[in-house]
N, C-alpha and C positions, 0 to 999 in steps of 0.2 A: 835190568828192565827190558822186556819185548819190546815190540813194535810197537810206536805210539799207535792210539787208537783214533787221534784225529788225524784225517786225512788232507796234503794240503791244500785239496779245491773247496773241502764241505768240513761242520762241524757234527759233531754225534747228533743232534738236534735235529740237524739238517737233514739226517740220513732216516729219522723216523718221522718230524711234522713237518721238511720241506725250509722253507726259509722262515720261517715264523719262532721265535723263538722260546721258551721254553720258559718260565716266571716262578710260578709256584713251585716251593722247597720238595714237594715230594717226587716230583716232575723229575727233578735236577739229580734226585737221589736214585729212580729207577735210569736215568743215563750213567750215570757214573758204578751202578749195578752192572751194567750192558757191557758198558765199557772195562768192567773188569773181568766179565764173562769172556769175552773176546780176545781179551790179551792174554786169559791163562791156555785158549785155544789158540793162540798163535796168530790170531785174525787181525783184521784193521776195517774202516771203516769201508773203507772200496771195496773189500771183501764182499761184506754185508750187504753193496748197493746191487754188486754181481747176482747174491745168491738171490735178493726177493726179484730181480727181473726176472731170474730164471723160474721162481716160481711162481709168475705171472703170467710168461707166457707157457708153463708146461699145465695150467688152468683153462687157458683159450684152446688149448690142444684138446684135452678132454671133453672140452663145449663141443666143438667140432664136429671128434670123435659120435658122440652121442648124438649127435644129430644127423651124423649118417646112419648111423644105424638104423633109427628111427626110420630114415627116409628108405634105408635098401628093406626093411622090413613091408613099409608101406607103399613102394613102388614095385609094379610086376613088367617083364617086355621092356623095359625103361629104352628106350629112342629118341637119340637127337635128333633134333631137325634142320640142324645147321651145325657149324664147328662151334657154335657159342655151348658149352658145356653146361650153358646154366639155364637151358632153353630144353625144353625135351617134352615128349608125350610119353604114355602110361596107362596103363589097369590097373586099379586095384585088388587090392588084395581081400580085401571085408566087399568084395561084391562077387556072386554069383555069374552074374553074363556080363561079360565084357569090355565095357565100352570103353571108350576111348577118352584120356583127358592129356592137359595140357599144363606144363608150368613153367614159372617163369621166373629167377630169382628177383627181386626187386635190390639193389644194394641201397639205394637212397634210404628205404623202410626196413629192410632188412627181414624180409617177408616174404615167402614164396607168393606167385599169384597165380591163382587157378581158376582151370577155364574147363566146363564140359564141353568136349568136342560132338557129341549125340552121335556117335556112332561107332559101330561094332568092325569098321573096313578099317584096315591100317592105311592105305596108297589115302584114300579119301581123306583118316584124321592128318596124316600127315599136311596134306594140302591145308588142311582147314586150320592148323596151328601155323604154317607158316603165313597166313594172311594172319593168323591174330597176333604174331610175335611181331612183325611191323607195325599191326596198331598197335598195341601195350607197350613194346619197344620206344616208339615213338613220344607214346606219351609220360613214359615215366623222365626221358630226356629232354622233354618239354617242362617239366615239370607240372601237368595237367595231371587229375584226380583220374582217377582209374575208374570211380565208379561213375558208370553212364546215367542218362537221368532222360524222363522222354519228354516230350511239350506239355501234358498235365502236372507233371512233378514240377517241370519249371515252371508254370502257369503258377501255382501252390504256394512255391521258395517267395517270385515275384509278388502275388495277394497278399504274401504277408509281410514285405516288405514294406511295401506301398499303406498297408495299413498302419502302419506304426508309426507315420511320417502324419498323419493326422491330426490337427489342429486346429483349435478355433482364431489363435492369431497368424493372420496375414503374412507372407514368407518367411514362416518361422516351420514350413513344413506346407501339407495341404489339406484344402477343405474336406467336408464330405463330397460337397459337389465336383470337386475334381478328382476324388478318389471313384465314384460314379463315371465320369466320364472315361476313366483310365481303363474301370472296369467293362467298360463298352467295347473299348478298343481292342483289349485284351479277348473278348469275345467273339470279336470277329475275327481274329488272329487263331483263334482256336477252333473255328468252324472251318475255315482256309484249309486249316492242316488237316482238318478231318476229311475236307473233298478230296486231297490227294492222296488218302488211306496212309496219312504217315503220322498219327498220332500219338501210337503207342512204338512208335520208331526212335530209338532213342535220337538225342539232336547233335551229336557227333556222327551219325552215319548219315543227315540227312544231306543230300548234297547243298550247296550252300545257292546255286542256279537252277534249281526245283522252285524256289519260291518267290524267284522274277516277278511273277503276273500277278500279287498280291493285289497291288492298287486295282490294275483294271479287273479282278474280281471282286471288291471294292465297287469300286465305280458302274457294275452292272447291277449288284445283288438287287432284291424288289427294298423298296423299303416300305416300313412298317407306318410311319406316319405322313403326313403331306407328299402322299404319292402324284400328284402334279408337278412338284418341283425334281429336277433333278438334284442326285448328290452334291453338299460344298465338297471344291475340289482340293482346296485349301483345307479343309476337315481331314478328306482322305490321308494327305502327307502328312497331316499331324498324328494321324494312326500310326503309319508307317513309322516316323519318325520313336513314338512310343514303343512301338515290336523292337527298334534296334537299341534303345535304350537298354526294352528289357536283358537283350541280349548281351547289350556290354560290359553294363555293370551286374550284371550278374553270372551269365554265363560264363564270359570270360574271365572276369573280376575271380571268381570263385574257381575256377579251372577246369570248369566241364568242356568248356572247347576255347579250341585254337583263336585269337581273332583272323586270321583268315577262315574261321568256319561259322561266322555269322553270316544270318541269312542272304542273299543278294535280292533287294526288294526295289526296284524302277520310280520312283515318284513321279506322279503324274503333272506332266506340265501344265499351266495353266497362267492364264494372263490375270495380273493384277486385277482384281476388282475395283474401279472407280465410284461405283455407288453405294447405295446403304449396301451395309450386311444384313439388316431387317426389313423389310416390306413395312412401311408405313399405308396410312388412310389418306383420301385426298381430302380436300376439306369437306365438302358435298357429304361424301363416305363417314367423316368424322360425325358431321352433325347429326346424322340417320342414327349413326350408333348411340348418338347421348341423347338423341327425342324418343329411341327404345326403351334405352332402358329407364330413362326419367317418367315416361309417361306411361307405360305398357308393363316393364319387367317387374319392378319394386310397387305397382301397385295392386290393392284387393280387388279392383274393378274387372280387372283382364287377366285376376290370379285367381278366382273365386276360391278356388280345392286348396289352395295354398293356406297354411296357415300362420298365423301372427309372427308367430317364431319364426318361419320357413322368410317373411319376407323382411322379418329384419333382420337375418344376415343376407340375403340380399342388398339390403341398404348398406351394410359394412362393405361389402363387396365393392359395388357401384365406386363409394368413395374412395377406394382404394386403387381403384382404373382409375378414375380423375386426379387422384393426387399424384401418380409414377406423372400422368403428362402434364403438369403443374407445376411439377419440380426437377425433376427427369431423375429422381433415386432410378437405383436398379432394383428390380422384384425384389430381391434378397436384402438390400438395405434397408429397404421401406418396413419388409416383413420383420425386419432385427431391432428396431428404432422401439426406445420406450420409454414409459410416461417422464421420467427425469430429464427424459432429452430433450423435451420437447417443451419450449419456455419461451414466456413475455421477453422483452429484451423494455429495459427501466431507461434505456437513453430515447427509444421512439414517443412521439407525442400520442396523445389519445386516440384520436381517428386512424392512426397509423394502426397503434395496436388493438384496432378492432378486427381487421383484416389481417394481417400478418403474424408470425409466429418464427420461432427459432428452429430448427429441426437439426439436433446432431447426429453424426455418423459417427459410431466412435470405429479408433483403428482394426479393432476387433471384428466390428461390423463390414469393416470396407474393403472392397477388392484390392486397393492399392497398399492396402497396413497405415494408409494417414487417415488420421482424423480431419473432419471438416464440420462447421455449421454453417447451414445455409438458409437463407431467408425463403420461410414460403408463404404463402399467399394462400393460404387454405386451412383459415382457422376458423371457419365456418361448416368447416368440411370435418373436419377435427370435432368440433363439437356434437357434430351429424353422429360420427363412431359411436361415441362417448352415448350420449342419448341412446342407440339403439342397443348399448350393451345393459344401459342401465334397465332399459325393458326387458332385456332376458336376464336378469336378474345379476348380471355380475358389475361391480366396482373395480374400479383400476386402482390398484396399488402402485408406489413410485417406482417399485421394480419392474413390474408388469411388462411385456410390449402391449404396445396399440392394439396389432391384430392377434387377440388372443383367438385360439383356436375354441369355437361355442362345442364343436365336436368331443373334443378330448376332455373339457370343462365337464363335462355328462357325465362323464363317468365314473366310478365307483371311489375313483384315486383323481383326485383336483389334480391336472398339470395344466397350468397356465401356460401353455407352450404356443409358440405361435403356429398361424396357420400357413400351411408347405404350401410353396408354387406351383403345385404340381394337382392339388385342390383348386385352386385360385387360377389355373391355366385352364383348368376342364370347364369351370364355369363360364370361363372368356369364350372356347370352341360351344358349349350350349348356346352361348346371345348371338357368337355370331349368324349359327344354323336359323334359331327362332327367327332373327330380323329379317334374313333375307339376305344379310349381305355376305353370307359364306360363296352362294352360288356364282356371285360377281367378283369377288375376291378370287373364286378359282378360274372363272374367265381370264382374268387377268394375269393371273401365275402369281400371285401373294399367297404368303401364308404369313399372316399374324397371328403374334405370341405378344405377351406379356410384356416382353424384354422388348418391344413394336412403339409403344407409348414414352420409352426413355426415347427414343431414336425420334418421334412424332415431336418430343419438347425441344431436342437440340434442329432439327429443320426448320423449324417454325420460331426459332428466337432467329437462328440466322438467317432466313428466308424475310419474315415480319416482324419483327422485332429488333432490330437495328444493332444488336448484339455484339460489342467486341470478341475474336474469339476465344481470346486469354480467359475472359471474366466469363465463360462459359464452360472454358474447361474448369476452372475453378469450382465452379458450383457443382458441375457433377463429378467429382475427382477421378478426372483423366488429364490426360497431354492435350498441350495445345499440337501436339504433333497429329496423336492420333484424332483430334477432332478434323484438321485438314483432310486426314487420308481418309476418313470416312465423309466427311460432308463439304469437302473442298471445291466441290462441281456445283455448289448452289450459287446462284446468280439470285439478285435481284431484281423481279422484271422490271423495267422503266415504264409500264404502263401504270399510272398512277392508278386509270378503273380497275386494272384487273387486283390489285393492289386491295385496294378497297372491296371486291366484290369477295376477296377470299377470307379478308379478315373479317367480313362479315358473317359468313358462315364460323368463324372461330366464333367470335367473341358471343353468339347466341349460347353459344355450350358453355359459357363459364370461361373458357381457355383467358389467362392472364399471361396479358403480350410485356409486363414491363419487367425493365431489364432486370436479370439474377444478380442476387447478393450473395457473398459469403462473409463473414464475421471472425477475427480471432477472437479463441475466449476472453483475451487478455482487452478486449476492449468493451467488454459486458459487465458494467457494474455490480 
C-alpha cells in the first residue's frame, strides 16, 4: 500500500469542503475516487492542500499581471510625486494634447482615483497633485467619501431627509409647519453662502472660520414682515443651531467632512426674555378691536359692496378670534378640532350646558402629542359657525372640522379641508389696518398675530381671573414651567379700581374671566 491519503492534521473532506463534512453516498464515493487517484500518484492529502495554494496564488499573479499592462498601456510620462509608488501623475494615451492627470491607488476600495490636474505644464501638475495627494490621502485614512458635494447638493441630501421625518402625530417625527420653519432657516443658510461666493465650493474646502459672522448676518438682514420689530434673537440661534445639525448628521454622519470641518458659526448672545414672546392688546385696544369688528366689519351697513357670502365668512372669522382668546387653543388646534370633538358633557345641569361645551384636542392635533378636553364657554359662539355655514350652503358632518375652508369647498372637487393660518392671519393684519389700531400698535413696537389671543387668554386668567397656574397650564396643554417663564412677571395690582376699571373693558367684549376646566374622558358619561 502507498502513502495513506489521510493526512494527520485534515481529512480528504477537509481538504476539498473545509471542516464541513461530506453526507451524501455520492459525495463520499468521488472522495474515495480522489483518494485513489492520489495514492496511484504517490500523493497524500498535504500534497493536494500545497498544490491548490499554489494555484491560487499563481492566479492573483496573472490578475496583477494584467492589470499592469493595462495601466503601462494607458499611462504615458508616468511620474511620481512622492516615494509612494501608488501616487503618480500622467497623460494619456487616447488624448491628443496633453494634459496632465493624477492617481491614486485607493487599497481600502481597491480602485484607482483620478483627478484632472487641467494642465499641459508638468512643475505646475506636479504641484497640483501633491496638494491633492494630502487631500484624498487624508481622507481615504479618515475613512471619509471621496466624492465632495457643494452647499446645494447638501441643502438637497438634507430637504429630503427632513422631509421624510413628516408626520401628522406629535414627536413621532415633524409637522408640516416645522418642516416650513426648517425650510426657512435652511434658506438663509443658503443665501449666507451665496454672499460669500462659496456656493458652488465644495464644503470640505470651505474653511470651517469663513462662516463665523452667520448670526450677525442674520441679525442685520431687512426683514420681509413686521419691519418695526427687530430680529428674535433667540430665533437666530435656533437657525444656527439647525445649519450645525444639518451638518452633523449629515455631513459628517455620511463622510463628506471631517467633524473638525463643520462650519464655526458664533451664537449671538442674548439675555433671557422675561416677558411675552407675543405682543398682546391692552384692554382699551381689545375692546376697539371687538366694537370693529362686531359693529362695523361683519356688518351690510358699512359693507354695502360686500356680499352675503363675503360677510358670512367674515362672521366664521370673527368667531374664530374670539374663541383662541376664550379658550386659549393655539391657531392650529382650533383650526384641527371637529364636529365629534366637540360635545355636551350629560353630568352638567341645564343652564350650565346652555353656555358651555366640551372641546377635545386629540394627540394628533396637539403640539405636545397629549390629548386634552377642555371646557369652553363658547357655545353660543359655536352655534354662530354653524348657522353661518349653514347659509352658504354647507352641513357639518361628524368628521368634518369646525373651520371648513368655504374656499376650497368651491371648487370643482369637495375638500372639506380646513382653513390655513396663514388665510386666517391676513384677515387679522386687514381689521387691524381698517380699525386704526395697526398704526398704534406700530407706535408701540407690537406686532400681533394670531398666536397674540392664546397669549391675551393666559394674561388675563392670571392677571383677572384668579387662576391657579397648574389649572391653566392644563387647559392649554403646556408646563406649568413654561407658563412661569413666559408670564411669571404678572402681578396682581392691589388697586381694586384699577382692577375693576380693566375688567370692565373685558367683560363688554364677551371675554369669559371664570376659571379653565379640563375633563378626563374617563369622567364623561
Amino acid at each position: 500500500m502507498g502513502t495513506s491519503l489521510i493526512h494527520p492534521r485534515m481529512s480528504p473532506d477537509q481538504v476539498i469542503h473545509g471542516s464541513k463534512s461530506l453526507e451524501l453516498p455520492r459525495k463520499e464515493e468521488a472522495l474515495h475516487l480522489l483518494e485513489a487517484v492520489l495514492q496511484n500518484a504517490g500523493y497524500d492529502a498535504g500534497d493536494l492542500q500545497i498544490a491548490l495554494e499554489a494555484i491560487d496564488h499563481a492566479k492573483r499573479l496573472r490578475s496583477n499581471k494584467k492589470k499592469e499592462t493595462i495601466s503601462d498601456s494607458y499611462y504615458i510620462d508616468k511620474t511620481l510625486i512622492y516615494e509612494d509608488h501608488e501616487a503618480f501623475i500622467y497623460t494619456r494615451a487616447d488624448h491628443v494634447r496633453k494634459n496632465w492627470y493624477f492617481s491614486l491607488w485607493d487599497s481600502k476600495s481597491h480602485k484607482p482615483v483620478r483627478r484632472a490636474l487641467k494642465t499641459t505644464d508638468k512643475t505646475q501638475a506636479i504641484t497640483r497633485a501633491r496638494l491633492l495627494y494630502v487631500e484624498i490621502k487624508g481622507k481615504i485614512d479618515r475613512g471619509e467619501r471621496l466624492k465632495s458635494i457643494n452647499t446645494i447638493e447638501l441643502i438637497q441630501l438634507w430637504d429630503e431627509k427632513v422631509k421624510a421625518q413628516i408626520t401628522n402625530i406629535p414627536h413621532e417625527g415633524i409637522t408640516e409647519g416645522r418642516y416650513k420653519v426648517i425650510f426657512q432657516h435652511i434658506r438663509h443658510w443658503k443665501e449666507y453662502i451665496d454672499s460669500l461666493g462659496l456656493l458652488n465650493t465644495a464644503i470640505d474646502r470651505i474653511e470651517p472660520h469663513r462662516t463665523r459672522d452667520f448670526g450677525t448676518y442674520l441679525k442685520n438682514k431687512p426683514k420681509r414682515a413686521y419691519k418695526n420689530k427687530p430680529r428674535n434673537l433667540q430665533l437666530i440661534n435656533s437657525n444656527i443651531s439647525e445649519i450645525k445639525r444639518m451638518y452633523k448628521e449629515l455631513a459628517v454622519r455620511d463622510k463628506y467632512i471631517s467633524a473638525s470641518q463643520v462650519p464655526e458659526i458664533d451664537f449671538i448672545k442674548s439675555q433671557k426674555e422675561e416677558g411675552y414672546k407675543r405682543d398682546i392688546f391692552t384692554e382699551e385696544q381689545y375692546e376697539r378691536l371687538w366694537r370693529y369688528i362686531q359693529f362695523t366689519y361683519v356688518t351690510k351697513k358699512h359693507n354695502p359692496e360686500r356680499t352675503a357670502e363675503q360677510l358670512e365668512i367674515r362672521k366664521i372669522w370673527k368667531e374664530f378670534i374670539f374663541i383662541l382668546s376664550n379658550v386659549g387653543f393655539r391657531p392650529k388646534e382650533l383650526l384641527g378640532i371637529r364636529m365629534h370633538e366637540i360635545t355636551d358633557n350629560p353630568n352638567w345641569d341645564t343652564k350650565r350646558r346652555e353656555t358651555d361645551l366640551l372641546m377635545k384636542v386629540c394627540k394628533e392635533n396637539s403640539k405636545t402629542g397629549r390629548a386634552r378636553v377642555c371646557v369652553a364657554p363658547v357655545k353660543k359662539r359655536i352655534e354662530r359657525v354653524l348657522d353661518s355655514y349653514k347659509k352658504l350652503g354647507i352641513t357639518h358632518e361628524p368628521t368634518d372640522v369646525l373651520f371648513i375652508s368655504y374656499q376650497r369647498i368651491r371648487g370643482e372637487v369637495e375638500e372639506r379641508k380646513p382653513y390655513s393660518r396663514e388665510v386666517f392671519a391676513c384677515r387679522l393684519n386687514e381689521v387691524l389696518k381698517a380699525s386704526g389700531l395697526q398704526e398704534e400698535l406700530d407706535r408701540e413696537g407690537k406686532s400681533i398675530t394670531l398666536y397674540s389671543f392664546r397669549h391675551q387668554y393666559a394674561c388675563w386668567r392670571l392677571r383677572y381671573g384668579d387662576v391657579p397656574i397648574h389649572l391653566l397650564a392644563k387647559q392649554m396643554g403646556t408646563s406649568i414651567q413654561k407658563i412661569e417663564q413666559t408670564y411669571g412677571h404678572i402681578e396682581v395690582e392691589q388697586q381694586a379700581d384699577l382692577i375693576t376699571k380693566a375688567q370692565d373693558h373685558i367683560k363688554k367684549t364677551g371675554f369669559i374671566l371664570n376659571k379653565p376646566e379640563v375633563i378626563d374622558e374617563e369622567d364623561i358619561n
